[in-house]
Structure formats: C-alpha cells, structure tokens
C-alpha positions in Angstrom: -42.2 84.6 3.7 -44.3 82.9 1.5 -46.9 80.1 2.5 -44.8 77.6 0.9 -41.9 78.3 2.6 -43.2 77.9 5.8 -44.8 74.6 4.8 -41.4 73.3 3.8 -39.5 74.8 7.0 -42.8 73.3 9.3 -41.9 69.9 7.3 -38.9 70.1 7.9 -38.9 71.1 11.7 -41.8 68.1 11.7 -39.3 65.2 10.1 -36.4 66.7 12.1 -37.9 65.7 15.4 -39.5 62.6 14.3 -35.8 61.8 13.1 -34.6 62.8 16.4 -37.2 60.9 18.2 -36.4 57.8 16.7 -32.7 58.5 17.4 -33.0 58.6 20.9 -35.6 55.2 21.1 -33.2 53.3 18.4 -30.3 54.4 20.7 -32.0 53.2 23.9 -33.3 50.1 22.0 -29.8 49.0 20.9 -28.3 50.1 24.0 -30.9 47.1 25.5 -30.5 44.9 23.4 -26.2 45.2 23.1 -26.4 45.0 27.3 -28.6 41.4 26.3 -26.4 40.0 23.4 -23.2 40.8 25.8 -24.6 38.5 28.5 -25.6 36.3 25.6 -22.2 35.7 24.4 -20.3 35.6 27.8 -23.0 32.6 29.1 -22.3 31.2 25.2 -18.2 31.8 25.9 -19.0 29.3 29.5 -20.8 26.4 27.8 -18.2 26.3 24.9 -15.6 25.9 27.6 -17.1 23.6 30.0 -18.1 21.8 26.7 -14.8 21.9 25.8 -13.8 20.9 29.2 -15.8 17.5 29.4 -14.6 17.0 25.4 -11.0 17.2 26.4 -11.7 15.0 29.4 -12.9 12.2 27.3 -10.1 12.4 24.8 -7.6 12.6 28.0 -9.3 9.1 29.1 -9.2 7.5 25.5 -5.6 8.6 25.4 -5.4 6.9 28.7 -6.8 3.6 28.2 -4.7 3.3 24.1 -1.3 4.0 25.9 -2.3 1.3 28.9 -3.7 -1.1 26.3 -0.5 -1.1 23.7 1.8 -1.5 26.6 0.1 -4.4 27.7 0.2 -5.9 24.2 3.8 -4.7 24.4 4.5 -6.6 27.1 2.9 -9.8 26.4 4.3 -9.5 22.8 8.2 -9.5 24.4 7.8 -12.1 27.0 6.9 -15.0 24.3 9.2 -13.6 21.8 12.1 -13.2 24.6 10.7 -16.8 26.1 11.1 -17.8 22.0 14.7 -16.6 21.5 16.3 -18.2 24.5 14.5 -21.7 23.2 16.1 -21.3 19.9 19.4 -19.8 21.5 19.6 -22.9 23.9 18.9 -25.1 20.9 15.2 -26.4 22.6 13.5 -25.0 19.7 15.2 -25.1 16.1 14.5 -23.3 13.1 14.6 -24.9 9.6 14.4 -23.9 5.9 13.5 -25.8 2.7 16.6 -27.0 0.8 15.2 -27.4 -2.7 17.8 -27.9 -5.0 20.4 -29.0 -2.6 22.6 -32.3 -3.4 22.5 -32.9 -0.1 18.8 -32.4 0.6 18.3 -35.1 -2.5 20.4 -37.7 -0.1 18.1 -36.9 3.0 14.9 -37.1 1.2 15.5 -40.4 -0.5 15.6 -41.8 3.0 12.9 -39.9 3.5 9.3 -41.6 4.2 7.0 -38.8 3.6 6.5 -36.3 1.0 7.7 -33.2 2.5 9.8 -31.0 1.1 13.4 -31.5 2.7 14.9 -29.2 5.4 17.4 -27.9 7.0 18.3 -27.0 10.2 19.8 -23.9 11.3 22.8 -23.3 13.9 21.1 -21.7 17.1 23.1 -18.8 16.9 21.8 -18.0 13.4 18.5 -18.7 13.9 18.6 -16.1 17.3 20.0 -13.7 14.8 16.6 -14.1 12.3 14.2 -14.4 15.4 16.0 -10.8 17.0 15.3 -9.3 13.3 11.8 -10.5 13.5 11.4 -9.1 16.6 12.5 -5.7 15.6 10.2 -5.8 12.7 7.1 -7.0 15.2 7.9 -4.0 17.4 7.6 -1.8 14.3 4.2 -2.7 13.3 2.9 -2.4 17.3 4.3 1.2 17.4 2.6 1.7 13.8 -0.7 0.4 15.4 -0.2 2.3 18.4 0.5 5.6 15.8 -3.2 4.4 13.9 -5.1 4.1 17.5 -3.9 7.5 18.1 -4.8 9.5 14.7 -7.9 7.5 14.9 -8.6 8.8 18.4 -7.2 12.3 18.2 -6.9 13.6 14.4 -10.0 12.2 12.8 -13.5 13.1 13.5 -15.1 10.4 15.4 -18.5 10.6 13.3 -17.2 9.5 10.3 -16.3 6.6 11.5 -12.0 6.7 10.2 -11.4 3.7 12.0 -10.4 1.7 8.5 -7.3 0.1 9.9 -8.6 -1.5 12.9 -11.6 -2.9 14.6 
C-alpha cells in the first residue's frame, strides 16, 4: 500500500470515530433533553387546564348572574304590564288616539278649550287587544337583549371591548 492510501484509510478510520463519538453524545444529549421537554410539556398541559379551569369558572358565573339578571327584568317588566292590562281591561285606565280629520272630532274640539289635538277613546276590549301586542313585542326585544348579553359574554373577546349594544 502506498503512503497515501494509508493516509486516506487513517483519515478515514480518524473521522469515522469522531462521527461515532458525537453520535453517541448527540444521542445521549437529546435523549436528556427529550426526557426535559416531556416534563416540560406535561407541567405546560396542567397550567393550560387549570387555566382553563378558572377561565370556564368565570364564564360559568357571568352566565350565572346574565340569566338571574334578565329574569328579574323579566319579571318586573310582566307585573306592570300585566298590572297595565287589567287597568285598561277594567276600563280604570283608557287608551286614546288622535282623530284628525274626523267630522266628529271637528264637533268635540269646537267645544273644546285648549289646543290639543282631538281624541278618541278606545273600547277596553280593543285597547287590551293593542297593549297584549305590545307586550309581545316588549318580550321580543328583552329575549333579543338577553341574546346580546350572551354573545357579548360568551362569543366575543372580552379585550376588544364588543359591548356596542349595551352599557
């Protein structure tokens, strides 16, 4: 064999086990540091679910205190309008619209001893059928607020402040 040769093949041998060498650290190394990213991610894996935990708590609460706070407006809401509709049922409370343009609003108001336009009463029955059909549409607009509170609450980040609809 020629000098060269054996240069080469010595070379060779030489790289071979400094390959080898930092085979088996590298292996050992990552083996270390696999063992410590592991425990890493599994103490990451508890704080992200007792963060989510205490997170879920707080929404549970809000939830909470929305539902008990609408029903309570619910409630008040029904007793005066359901205090309001047996008034105008029982005739103690009446209801009245303007009766431009009526011949026989033209005889009432030339009686009359004030400027205002003339009116008419409505028969009880009539005006409980209006004040039902207002309540109906009141009832719509507490469930619609009720349906804001709660995408405000639950669907929309809280630090972008999406609270547009209600203070």
């Amino acid at each position: 064999m020629s000098p060269a040769t054996v240069r080469g093949i010595a070379v060779l041998v030489v790289a071979s086990v400094i390959f080898g060498a930092g085979l088996l650290s590298g292996r050992a190394m990552v083996g270390k540091t696999f063992a410590e990213y592991r425990e890493d991610v599994a103490l990451d894996a508890l704080v992200d679910q007792a963060h989510f935990t205490v997170e879920q708590n707080k929404l549970n609460t809000k939830l909470a205190n929305l539902a008990q706070r609408h029903q309570q407006e619910k409630s008040r809401a029904e007793a005066a309008e359901d205090k309001l509709l047996a008034d105008v049922q029982s005739g103690d409370r009446g209801l009245s619209v303007n009766t431009n343009g009526c011949e026989a609003s033209a005889q009432a108001a030339a009686g009359s001893l004030d400027d205002a336009a003339p009116r008419a009463k409505l028969d009880p029955a009539h005006a409980g059928r209006i004040v039902t059909i207002t309540q109906d549409g009141d009832e719509a607009i507490r469930a619609l607020s009720a349906l804001q509170d709660y995408v405000a609450s639950v669907c929309l980040p809280v630090e972008n402040n999406y609270h547009l609809w209600r203070k």
